[in-house]
PDB file of N, CA, C and O in Angstrom:
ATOM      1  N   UNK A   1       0.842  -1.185   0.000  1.00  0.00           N
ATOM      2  CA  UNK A   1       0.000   0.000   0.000  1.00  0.00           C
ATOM      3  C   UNK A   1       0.879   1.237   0.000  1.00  0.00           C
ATOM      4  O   UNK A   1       1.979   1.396   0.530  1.00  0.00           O
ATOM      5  N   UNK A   2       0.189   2.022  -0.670  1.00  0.00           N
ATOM      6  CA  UNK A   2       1.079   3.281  -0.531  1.00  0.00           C
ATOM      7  C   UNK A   2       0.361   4.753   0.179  1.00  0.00           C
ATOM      8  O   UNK A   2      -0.490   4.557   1.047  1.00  0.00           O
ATOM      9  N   UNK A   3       0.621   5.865  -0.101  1.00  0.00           N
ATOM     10  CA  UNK A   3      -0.004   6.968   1.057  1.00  0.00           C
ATOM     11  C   UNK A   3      -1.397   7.492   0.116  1.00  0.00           C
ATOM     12  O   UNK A   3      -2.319   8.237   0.447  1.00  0.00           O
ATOM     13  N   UNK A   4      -1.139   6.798  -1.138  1.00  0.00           N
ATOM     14  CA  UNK A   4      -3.193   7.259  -2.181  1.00  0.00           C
ATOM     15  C   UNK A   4      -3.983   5.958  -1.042  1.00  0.00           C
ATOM     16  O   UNK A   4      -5.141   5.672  -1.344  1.00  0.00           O
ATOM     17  N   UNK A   5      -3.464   5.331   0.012  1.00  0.00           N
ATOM     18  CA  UNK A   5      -4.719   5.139   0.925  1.00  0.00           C
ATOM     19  C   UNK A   5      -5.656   5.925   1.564  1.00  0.00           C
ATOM     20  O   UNK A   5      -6.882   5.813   1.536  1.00  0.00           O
ATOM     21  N   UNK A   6      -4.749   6.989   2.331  1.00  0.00           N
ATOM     22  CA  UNK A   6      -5.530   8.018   2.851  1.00  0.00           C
ATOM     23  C   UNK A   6      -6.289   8.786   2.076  1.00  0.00           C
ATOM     24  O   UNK A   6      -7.410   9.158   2.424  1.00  0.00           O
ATOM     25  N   UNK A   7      -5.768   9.077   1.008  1.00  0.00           N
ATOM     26  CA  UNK A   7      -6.679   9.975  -0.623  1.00  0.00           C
ATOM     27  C   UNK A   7      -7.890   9.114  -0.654  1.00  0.00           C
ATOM     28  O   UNK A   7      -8.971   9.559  -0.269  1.00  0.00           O
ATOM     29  N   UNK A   8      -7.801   8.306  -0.948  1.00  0.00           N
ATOM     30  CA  UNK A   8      -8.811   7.189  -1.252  1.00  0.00           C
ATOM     31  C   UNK A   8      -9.933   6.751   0.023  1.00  0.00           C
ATOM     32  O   UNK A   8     -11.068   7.227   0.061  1.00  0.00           O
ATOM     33  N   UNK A   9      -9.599   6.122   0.679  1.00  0.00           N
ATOM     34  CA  UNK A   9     -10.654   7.007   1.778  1.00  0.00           C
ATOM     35  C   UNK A   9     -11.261   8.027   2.193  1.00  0.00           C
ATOM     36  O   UNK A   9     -12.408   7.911   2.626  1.00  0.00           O
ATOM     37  N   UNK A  10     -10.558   9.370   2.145  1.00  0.00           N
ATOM     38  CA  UNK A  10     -11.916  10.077   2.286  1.00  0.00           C
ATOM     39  C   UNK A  10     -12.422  10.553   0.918  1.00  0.00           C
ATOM     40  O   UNK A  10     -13.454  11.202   0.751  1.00  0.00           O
ATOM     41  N   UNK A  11     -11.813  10.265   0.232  1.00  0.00           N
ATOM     42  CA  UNK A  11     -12.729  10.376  -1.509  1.00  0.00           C
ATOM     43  C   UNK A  11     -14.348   9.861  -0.894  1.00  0.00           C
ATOM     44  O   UNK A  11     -15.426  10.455  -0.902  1.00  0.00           O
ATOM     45  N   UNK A  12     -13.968   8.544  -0.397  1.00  0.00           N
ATOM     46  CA  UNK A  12     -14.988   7.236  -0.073  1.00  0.00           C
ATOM     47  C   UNK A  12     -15.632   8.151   0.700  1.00  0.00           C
ATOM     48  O   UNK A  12     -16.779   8.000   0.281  1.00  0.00           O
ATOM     49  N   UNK A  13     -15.702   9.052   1.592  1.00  0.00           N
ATOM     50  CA  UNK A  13     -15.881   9.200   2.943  1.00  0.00           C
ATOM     51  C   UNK A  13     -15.720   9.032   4.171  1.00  0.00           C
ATOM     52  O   UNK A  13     -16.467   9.378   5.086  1.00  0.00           O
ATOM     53  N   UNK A  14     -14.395   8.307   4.228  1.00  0.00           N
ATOM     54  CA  UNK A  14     -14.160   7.814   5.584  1.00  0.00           C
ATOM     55  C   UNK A  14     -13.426   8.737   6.285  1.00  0.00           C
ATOM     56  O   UNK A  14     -12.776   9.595   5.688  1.00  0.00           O
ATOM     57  N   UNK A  15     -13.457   8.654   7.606  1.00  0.00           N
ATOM     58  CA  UNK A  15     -12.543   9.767   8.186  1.00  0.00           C
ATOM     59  C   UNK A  15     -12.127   8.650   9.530  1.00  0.00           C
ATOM     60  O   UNK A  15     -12.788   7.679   9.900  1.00  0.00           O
ATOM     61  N   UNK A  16     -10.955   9.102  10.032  1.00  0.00           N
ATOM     62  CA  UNK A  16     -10.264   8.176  11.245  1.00  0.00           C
ATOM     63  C   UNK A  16     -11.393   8.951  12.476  1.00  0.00           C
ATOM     64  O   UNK A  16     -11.796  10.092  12.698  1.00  0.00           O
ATOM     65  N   UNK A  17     -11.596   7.544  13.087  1.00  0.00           N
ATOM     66  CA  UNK A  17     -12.358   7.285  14.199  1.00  0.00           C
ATOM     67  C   UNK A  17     -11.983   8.069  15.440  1.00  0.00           C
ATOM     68  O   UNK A  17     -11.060   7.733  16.183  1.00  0.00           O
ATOM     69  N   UNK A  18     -13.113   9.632  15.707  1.00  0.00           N
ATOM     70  CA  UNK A  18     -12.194  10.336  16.938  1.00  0.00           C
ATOM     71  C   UNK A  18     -12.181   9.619  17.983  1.00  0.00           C
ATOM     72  O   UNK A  18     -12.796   8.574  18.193  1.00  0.00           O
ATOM     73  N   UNK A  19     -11.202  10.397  18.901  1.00  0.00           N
ATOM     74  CA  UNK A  19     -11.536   9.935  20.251  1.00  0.00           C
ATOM     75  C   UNK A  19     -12.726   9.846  21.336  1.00  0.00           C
ATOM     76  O   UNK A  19     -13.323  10.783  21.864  1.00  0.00           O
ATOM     77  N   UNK A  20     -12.869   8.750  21.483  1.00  0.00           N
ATOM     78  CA  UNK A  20     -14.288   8.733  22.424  1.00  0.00           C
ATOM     79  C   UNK A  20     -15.477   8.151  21.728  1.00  0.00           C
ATOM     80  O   UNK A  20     -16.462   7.757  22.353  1.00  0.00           O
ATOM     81  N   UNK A  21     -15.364   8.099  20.321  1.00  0.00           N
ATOM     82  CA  UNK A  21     -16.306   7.582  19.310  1.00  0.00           C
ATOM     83  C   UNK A  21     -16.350   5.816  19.232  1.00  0.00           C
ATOM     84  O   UNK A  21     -15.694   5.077  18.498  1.00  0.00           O
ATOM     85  N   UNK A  22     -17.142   5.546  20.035  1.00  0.00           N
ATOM     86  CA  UNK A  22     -17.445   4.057  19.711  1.00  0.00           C
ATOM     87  C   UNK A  22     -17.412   3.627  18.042  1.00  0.00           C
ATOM     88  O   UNK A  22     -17.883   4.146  17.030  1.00  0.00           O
ATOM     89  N   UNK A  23     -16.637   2.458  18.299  1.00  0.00           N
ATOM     90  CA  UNK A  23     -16.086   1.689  16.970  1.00  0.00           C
ATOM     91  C   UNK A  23     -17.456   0.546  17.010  1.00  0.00           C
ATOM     92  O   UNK A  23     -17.682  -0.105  18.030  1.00  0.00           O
ATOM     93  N   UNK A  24     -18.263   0.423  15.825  1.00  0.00           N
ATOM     94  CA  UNK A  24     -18.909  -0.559  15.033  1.00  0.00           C
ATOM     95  C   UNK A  24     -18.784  -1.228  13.909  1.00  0.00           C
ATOM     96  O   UNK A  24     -18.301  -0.668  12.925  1.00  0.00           O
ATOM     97  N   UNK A  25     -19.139  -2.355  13.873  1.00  0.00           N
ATOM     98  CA  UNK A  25     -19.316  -3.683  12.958  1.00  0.00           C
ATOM     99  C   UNK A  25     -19.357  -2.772  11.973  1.00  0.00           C
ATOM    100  O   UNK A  25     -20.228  -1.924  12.170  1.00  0.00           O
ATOM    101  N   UNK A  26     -18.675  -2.618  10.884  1.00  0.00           N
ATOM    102  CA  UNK A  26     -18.058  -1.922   9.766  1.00  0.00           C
ATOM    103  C   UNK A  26     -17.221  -0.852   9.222  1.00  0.00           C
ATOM    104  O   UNK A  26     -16.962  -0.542   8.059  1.00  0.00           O
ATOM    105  N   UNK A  27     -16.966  -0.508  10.017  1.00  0.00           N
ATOM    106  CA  UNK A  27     -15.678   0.111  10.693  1.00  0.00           C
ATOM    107  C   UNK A  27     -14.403  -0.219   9.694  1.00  0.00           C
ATOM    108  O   UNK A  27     -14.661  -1.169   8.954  1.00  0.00           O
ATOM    109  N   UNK A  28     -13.413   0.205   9.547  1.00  0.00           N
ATOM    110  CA  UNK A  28     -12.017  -0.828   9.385  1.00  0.00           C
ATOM    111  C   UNK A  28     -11.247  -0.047   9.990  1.00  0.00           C
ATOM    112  O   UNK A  28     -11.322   1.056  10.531  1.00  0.00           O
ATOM    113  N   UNK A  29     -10.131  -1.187   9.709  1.00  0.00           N
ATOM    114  CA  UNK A  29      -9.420  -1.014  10.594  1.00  0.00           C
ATOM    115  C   UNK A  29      -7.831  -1.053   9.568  1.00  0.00           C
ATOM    116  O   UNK A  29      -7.612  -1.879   8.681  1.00  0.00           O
ATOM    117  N   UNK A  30      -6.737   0.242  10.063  1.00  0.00           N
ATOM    118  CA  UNK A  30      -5.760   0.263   9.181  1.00  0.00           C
ATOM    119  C   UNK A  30      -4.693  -0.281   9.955  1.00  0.00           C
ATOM    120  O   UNK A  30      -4.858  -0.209  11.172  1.00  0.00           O
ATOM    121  N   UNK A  31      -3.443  -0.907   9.472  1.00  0.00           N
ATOM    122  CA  UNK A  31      -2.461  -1.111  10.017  1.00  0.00           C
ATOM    123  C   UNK A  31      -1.111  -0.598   9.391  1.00  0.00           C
ATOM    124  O   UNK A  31      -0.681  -0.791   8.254  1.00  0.00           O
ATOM    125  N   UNK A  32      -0.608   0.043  10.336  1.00  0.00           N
ATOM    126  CA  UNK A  32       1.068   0.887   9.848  1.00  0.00           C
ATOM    127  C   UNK A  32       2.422   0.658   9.957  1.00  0.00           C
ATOM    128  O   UNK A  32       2.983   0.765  11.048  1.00  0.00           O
ATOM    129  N   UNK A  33       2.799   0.463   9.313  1.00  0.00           N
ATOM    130  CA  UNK A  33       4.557   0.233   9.376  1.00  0.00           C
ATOM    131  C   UNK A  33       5.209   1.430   8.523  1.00  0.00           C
ATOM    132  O   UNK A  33       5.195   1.839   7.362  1.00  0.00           O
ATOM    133  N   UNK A  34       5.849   1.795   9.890  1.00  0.00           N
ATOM    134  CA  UNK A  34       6.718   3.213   9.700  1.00  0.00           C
ATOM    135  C   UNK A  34       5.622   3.911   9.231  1.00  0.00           C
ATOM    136  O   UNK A  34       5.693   3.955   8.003  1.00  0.00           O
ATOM    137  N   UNK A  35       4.608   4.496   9.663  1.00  0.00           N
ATOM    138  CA  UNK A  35       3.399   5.449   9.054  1.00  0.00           C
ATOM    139  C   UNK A  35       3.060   5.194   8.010  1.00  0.00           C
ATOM    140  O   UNK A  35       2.434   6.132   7.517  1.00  0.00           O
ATOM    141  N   UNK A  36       3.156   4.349   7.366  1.00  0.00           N
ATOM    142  CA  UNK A  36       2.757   4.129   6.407  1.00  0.00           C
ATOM    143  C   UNK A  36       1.209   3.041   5.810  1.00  0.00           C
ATOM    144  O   UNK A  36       1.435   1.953   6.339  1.00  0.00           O
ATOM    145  N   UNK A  37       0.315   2.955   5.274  1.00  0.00           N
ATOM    146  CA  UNK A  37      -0.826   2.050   5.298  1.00  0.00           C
ATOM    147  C   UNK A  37       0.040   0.977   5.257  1.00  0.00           C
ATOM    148  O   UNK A  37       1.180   1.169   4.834  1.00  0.00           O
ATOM    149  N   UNK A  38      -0.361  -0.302   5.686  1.00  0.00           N
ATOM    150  CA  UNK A  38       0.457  -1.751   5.259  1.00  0.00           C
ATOM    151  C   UNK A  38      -0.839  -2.757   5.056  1.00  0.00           C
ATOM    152  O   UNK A  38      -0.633  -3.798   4.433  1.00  0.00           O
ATOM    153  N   UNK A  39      -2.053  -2.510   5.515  1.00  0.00           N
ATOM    154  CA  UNK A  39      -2.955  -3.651   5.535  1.00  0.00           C
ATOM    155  C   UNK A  39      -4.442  -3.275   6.584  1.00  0.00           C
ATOM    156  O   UNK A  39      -4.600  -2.857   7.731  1.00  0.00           O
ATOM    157  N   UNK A  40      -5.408  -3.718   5.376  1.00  0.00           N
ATOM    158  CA  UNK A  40      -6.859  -3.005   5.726  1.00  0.00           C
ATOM    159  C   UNK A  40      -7.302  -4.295   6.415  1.00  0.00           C
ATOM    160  O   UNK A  40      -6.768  -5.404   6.383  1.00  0.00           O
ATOM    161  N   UNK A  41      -8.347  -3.910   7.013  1.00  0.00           N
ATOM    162  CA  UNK A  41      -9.472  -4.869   7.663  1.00  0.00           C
ATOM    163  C   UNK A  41     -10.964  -4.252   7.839  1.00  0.00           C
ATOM    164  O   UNK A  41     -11.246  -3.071   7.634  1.00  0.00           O
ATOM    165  N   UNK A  42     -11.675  -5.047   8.167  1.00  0.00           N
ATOM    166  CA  UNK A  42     -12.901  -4.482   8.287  1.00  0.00           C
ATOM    167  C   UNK A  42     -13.694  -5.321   9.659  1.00  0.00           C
ATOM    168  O   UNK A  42     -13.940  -6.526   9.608  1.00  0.00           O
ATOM    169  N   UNK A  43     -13.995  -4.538  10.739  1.00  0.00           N
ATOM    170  CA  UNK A  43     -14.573  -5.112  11.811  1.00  0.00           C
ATOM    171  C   UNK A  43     -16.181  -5.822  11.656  1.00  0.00           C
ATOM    172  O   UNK A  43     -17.173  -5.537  10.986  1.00  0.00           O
ATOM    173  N   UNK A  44     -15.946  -6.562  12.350  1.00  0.00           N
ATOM    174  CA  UNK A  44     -17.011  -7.609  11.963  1.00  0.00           C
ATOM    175  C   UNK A  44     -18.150  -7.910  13.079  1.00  0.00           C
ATOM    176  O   UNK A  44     -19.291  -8.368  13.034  1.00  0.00           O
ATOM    177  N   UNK A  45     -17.096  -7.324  14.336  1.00  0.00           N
ATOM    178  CA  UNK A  45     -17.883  -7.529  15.388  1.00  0.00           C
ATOM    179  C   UNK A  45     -17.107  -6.825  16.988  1.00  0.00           C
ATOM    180  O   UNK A  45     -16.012  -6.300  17.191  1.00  0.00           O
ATOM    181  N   UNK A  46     -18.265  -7.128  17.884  1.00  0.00           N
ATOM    182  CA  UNK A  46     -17.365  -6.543  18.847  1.00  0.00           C
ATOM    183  C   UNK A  46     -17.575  -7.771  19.889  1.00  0.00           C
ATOM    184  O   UNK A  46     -18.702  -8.148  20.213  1.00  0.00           O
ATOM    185  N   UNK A  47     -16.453  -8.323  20.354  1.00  0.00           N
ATOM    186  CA  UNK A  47     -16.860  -9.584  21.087  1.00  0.00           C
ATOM    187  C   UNK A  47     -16.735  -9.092  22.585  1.00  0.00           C
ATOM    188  O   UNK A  47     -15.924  -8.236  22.937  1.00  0.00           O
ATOM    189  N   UNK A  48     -17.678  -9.764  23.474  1.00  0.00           N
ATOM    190  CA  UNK A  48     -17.664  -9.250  24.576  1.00  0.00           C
ATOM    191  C   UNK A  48     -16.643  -9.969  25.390  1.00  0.00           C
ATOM    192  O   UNK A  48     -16.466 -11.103  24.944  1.00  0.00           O
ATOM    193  N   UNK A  49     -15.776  -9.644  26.628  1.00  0.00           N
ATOM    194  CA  UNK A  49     -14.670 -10.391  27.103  1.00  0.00           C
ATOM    195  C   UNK A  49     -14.304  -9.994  28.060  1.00  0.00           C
ATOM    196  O   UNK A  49     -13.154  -9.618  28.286  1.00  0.00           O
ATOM    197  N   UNK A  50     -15.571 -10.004  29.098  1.00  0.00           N
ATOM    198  CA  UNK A  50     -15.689  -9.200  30.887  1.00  0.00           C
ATOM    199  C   UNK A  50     -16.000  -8.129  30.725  1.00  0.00           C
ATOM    200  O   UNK A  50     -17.108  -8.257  30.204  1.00  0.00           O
ATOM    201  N   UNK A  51     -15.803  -7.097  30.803  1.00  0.00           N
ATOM    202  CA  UNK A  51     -16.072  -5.457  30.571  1.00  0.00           C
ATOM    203  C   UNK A  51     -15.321  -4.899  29.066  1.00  0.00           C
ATOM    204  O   UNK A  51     -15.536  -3.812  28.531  1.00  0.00           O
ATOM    205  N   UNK A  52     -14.499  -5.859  28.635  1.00  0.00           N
ATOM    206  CA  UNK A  52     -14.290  -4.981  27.351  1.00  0.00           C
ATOM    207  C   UNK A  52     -15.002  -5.583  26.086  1.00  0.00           C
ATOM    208  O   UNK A  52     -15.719  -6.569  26.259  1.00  0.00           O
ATOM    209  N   UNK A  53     -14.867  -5.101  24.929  1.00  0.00           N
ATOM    210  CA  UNK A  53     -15.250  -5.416  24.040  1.00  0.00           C
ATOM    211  C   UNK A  53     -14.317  -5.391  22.858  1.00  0.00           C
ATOM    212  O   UNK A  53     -14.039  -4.346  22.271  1.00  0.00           O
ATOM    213  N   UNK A  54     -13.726  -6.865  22.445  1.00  0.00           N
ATOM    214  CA  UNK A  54     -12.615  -6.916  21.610  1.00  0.00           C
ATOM    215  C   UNK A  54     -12.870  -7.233  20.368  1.00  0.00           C
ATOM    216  O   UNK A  54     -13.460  -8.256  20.019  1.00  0.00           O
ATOM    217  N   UNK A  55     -12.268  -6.037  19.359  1.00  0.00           N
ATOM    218  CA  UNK A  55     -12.694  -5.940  18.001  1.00  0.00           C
ATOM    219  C   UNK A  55     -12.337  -6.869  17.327  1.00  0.00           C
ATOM    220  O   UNK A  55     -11.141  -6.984  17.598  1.00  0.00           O
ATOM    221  N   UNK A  56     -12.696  -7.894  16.352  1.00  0.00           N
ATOM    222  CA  UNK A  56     -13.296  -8.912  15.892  1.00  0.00           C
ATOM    223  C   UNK A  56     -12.717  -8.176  14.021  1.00  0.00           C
ATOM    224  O   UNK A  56     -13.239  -7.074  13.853  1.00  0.00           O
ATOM    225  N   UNK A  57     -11.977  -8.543  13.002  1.00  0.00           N
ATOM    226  CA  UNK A  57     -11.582  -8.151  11.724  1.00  0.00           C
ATOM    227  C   UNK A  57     -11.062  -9.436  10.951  1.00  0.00           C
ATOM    228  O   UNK A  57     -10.213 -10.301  11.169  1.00  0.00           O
ATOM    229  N   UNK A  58     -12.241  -9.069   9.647  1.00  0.00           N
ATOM    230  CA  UNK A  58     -12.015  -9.822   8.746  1.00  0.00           C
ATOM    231  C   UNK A  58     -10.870  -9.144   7.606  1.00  0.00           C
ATOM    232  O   UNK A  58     -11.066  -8.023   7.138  1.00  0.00           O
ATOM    233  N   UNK A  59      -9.803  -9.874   7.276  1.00  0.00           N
ATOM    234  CA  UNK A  59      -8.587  -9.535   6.436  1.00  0.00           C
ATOM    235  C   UNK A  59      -8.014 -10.594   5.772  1.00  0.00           C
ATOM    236  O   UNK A  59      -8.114 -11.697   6.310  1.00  0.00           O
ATOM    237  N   UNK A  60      -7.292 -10.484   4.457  1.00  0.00           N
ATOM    238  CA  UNK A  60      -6.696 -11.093   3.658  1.00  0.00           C
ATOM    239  C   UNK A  60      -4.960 -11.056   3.958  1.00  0.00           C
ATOM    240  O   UNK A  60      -4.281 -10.178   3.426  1.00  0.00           O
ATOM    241  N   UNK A  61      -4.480 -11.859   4.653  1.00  0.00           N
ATOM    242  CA  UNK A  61      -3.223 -11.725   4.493  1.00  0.00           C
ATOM    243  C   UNK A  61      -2.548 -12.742   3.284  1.00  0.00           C
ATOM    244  O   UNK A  61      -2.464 -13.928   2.967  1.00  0.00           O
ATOM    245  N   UNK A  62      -2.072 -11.168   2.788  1.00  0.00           N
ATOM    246  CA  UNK A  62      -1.007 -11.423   1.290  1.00  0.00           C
ATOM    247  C   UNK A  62      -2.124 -12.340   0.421  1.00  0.00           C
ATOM    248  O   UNK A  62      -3.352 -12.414   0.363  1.00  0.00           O
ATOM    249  N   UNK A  63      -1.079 -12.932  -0.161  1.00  0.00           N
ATOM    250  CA  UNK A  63      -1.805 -14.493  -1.013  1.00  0.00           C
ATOM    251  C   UNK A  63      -2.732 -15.424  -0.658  1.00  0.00           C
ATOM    252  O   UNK A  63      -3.304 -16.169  -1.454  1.00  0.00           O
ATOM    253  N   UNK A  64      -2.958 -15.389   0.995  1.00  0.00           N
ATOM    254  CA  UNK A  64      -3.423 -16.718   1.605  1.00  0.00           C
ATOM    255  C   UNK A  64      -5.082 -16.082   1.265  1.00  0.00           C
ATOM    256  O   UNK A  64      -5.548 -15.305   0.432  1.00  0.00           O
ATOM    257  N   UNK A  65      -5.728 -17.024   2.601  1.00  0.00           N
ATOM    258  CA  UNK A  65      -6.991 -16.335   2.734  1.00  0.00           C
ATOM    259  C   UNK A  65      -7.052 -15.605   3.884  1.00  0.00           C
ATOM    260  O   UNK A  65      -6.236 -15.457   4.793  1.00  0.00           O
ATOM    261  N   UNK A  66      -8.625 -14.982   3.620  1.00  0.00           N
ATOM    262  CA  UNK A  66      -9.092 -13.965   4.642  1.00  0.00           C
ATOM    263  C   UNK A  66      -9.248 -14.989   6.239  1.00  0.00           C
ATOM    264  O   UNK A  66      -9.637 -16.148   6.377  1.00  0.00           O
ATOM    265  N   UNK A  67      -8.857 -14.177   7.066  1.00  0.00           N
ATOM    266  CA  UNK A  67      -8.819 -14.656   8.569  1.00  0.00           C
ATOM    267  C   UNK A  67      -9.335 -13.520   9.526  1.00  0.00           C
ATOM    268  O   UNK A  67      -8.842 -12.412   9.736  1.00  0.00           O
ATOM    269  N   UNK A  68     -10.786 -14.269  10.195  1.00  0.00           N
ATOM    270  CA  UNK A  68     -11.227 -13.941  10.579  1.00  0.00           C
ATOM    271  C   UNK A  68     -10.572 -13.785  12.436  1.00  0.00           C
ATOM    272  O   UNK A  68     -10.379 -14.804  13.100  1.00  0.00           O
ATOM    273  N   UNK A  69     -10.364 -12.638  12.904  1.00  0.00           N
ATOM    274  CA  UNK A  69      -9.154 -12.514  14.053  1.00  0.00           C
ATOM    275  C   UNK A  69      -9.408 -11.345  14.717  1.00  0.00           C
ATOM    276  O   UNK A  69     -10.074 -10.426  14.239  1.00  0.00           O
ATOM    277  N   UNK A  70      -8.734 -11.343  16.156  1.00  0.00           N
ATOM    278  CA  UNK A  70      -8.703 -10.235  16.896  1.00  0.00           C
ATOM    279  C   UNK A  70      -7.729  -9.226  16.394  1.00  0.00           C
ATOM    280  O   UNK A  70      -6.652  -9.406  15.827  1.00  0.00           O
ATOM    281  N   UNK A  71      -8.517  -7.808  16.821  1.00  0.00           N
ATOM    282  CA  UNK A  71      -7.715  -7.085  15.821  1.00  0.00           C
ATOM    283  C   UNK A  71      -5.988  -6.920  16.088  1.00  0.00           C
ATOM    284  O   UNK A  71      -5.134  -6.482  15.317  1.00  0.00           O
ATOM    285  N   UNK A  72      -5.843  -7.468  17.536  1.00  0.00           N
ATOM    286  CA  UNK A  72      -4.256  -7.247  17.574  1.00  0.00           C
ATOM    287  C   UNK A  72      -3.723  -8.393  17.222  1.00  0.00           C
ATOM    288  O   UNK A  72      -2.580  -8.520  17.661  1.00  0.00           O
ATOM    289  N   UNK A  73      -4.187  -9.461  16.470  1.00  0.00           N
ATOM    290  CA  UNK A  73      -3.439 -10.575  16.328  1.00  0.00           C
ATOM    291  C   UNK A  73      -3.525 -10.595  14.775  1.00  0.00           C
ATOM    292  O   UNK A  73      -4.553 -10.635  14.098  1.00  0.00           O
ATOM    293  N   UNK A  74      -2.227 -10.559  14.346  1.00  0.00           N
ATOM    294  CA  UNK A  74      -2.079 -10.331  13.141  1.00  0.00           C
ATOM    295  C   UNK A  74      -0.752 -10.490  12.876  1.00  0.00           C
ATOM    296  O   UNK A  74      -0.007 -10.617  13.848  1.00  0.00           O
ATOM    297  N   UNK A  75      -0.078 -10.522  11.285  1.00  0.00           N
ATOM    298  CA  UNK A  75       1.619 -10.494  11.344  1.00  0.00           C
ATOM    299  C   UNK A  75       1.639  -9.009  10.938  1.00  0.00           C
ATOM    300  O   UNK A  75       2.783  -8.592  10.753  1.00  0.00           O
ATOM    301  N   UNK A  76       0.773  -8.216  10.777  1.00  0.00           N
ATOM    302  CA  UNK A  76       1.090  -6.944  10.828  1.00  0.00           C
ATOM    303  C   UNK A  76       1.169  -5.689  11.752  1.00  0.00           C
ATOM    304  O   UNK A  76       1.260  -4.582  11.221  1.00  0.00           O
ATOM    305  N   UNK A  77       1.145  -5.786  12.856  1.00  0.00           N
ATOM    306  CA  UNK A  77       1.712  -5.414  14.057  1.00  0.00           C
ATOM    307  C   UNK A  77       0.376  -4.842  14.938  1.00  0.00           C
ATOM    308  O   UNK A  77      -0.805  -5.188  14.908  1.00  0.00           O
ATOM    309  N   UNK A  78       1.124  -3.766  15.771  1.00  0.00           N
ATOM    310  CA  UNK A  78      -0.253  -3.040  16.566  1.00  0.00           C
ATOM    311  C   UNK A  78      -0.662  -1.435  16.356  1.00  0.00           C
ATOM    312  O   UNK A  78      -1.463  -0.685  16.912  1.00  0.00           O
ATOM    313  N   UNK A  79       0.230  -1.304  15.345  1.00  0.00           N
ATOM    314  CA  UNK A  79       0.404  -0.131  14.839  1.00  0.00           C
ATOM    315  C   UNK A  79      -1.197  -0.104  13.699  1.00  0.00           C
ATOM    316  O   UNK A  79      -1.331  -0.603  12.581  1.00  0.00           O
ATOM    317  N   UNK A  80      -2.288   0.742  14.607  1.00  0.00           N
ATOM    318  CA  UNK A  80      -3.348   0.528  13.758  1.00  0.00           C
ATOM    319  C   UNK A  80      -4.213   1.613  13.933  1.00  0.00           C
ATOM    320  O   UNK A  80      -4.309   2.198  15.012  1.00  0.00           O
ATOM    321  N   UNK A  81      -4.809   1.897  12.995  1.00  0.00           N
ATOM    322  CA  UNK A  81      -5.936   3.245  13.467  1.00  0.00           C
ATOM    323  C   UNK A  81      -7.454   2.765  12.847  1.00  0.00           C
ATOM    324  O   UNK A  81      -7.495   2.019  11.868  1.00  0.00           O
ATOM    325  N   UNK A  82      -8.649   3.242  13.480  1.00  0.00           N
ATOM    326  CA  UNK A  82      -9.647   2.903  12.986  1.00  0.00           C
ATOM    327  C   UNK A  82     -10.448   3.881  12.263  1.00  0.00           C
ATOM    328  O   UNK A  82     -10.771   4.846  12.957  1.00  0.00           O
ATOM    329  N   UNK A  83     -10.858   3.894  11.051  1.00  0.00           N
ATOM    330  CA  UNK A  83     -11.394   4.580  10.516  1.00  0.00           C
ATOM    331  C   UNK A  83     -13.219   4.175   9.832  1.00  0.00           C
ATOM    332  O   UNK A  83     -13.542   3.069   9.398  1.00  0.00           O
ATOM    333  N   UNK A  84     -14.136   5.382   9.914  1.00  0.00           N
ATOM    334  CA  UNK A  84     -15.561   4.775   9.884  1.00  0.00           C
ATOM    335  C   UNK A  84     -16.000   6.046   8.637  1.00  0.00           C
ATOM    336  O   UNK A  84     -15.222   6.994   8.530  1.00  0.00           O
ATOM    337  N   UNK A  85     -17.363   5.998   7.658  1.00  0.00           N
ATOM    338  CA  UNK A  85     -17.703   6.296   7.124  1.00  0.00           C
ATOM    339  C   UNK A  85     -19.100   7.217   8.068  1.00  0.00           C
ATOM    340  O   UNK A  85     -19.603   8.212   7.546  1.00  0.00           O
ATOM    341  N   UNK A  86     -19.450   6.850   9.078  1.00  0.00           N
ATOM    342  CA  UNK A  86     -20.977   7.589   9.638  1.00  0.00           C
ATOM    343  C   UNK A  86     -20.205   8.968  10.057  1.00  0.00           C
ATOM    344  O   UNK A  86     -19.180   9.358  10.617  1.00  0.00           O
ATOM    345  N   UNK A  87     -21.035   9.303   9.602  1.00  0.00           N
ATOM    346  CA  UNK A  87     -21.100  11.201   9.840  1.00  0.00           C
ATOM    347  C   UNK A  87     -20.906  11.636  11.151  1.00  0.00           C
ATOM    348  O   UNK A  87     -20.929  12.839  11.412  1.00  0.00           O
TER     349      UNK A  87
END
């Protein structure tokens, strides 16, 4: 990925998820190496897990298939921001 990610999203309408703004089931979710986009996802769910609620993203890593996973478990790190389309 290169930095026409961010162009390309808010073309779409998306804008990064402020602070304090509850994250929902369609949502995605970006991941960064060295600031840079490296790999999209899209939340699928919010699983409940005592008092928190752990975001749930469907993604394609590389060649393989899509894996359905918690959003910090990934080979692409924790370096991630969430971005949503609702106004």
């Amino acid at each position: 990925m290169d930095d026409s990610v961010n162009v390309i999203l808010r073309d779409d309408g998306y804008r990064p998820l402020g602070r304090g703004e509850l994250l929902v089931a369609g949502d995605i979710v970006i991941y960064y190496e060295d600031g840079r986009p490296e790999h999209v996802g899209v939340v699928i769910e919010l699983r409940e897990l005592g008092n928190l609620k752990i975001p749930i993203v469907i993604s394609k890593w590389g060649p393989g298939p899509e894996y359905i996973h918690n959003v910090m478990r990934t080979p692409y790190g924790l370096d991630y921001k969430y971005w949503t389309e609702r106004a």
